[in-house]
N, C-alpha and C positions, 0 to 999 in steps of 0.2 A: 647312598646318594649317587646319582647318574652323573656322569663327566660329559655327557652329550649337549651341544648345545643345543637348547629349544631356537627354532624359528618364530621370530614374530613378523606381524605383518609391518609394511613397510607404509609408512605414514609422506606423503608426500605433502610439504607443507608450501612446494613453490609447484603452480599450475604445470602442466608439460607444455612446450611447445607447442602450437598449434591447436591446443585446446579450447575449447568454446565454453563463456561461462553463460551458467543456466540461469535465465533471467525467474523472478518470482511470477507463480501463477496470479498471486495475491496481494494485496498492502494488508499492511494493519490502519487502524484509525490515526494512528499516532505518523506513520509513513506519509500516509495522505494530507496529514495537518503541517508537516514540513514540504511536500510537493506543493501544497496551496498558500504557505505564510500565511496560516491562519491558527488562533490557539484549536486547545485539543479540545475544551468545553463544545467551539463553535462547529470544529467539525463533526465532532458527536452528534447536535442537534440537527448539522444537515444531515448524517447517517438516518437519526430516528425521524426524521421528518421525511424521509424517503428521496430530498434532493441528490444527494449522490445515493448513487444504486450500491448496495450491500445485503450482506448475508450473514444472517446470525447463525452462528453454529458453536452451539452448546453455550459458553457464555460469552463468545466472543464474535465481535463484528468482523467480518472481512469482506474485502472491497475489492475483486474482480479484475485486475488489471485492464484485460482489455474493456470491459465494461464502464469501468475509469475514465479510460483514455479518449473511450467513445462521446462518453457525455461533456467531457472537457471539450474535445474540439465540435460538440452542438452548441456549448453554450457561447463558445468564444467567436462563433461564425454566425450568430446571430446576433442582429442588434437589438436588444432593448430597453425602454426606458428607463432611468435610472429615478429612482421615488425617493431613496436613501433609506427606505424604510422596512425591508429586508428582514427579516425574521428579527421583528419588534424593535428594532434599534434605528434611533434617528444618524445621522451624520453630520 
């Protein structure tokens, strides 16, 4: 048995100073259903209905951040009529 101590690597579990954190390239469906206050069912349907822009890869949906962000503020800076009647559901 060796009496040397092993090195391990150093785990640093508080940021360093001055560090920048790295924002996600991507949301999940479930990320975006909390950014929107909307259930996970509904944000699903607008995934597969193509109203938000997303990317199926492998079995899983992912939503683009800046692609996101982009379509958020088209929808927010147009006005339009409101019917209530939005993917089948009255109000």
């Amino acid at each position: 048995m060796s009496t040397t101590a092993r090195t391990s690597p150093v785990v640093r579990l508080v940021p360093r100073s001055g560090a920048t954190a790295v924002e996600p390239v991507t949301y999940t469906v479930r990320e975006v259903a909390k950014l929107l206050g909307i259930s996970l069912g509904s944000t699903y349907a607008l995934v597969r209905d193509g109203t938000i822009p997303a990317t199926r890869l492998g079995g899983r949906w992912l939503i683009p951040r800046t692609r996101f962000h982009a379509w958020l503020n088209g929808i927010t800076e147009q006005p339009t009529a409101a019917t209530g009647t939005e993917h089948g559901r009255r109000r």
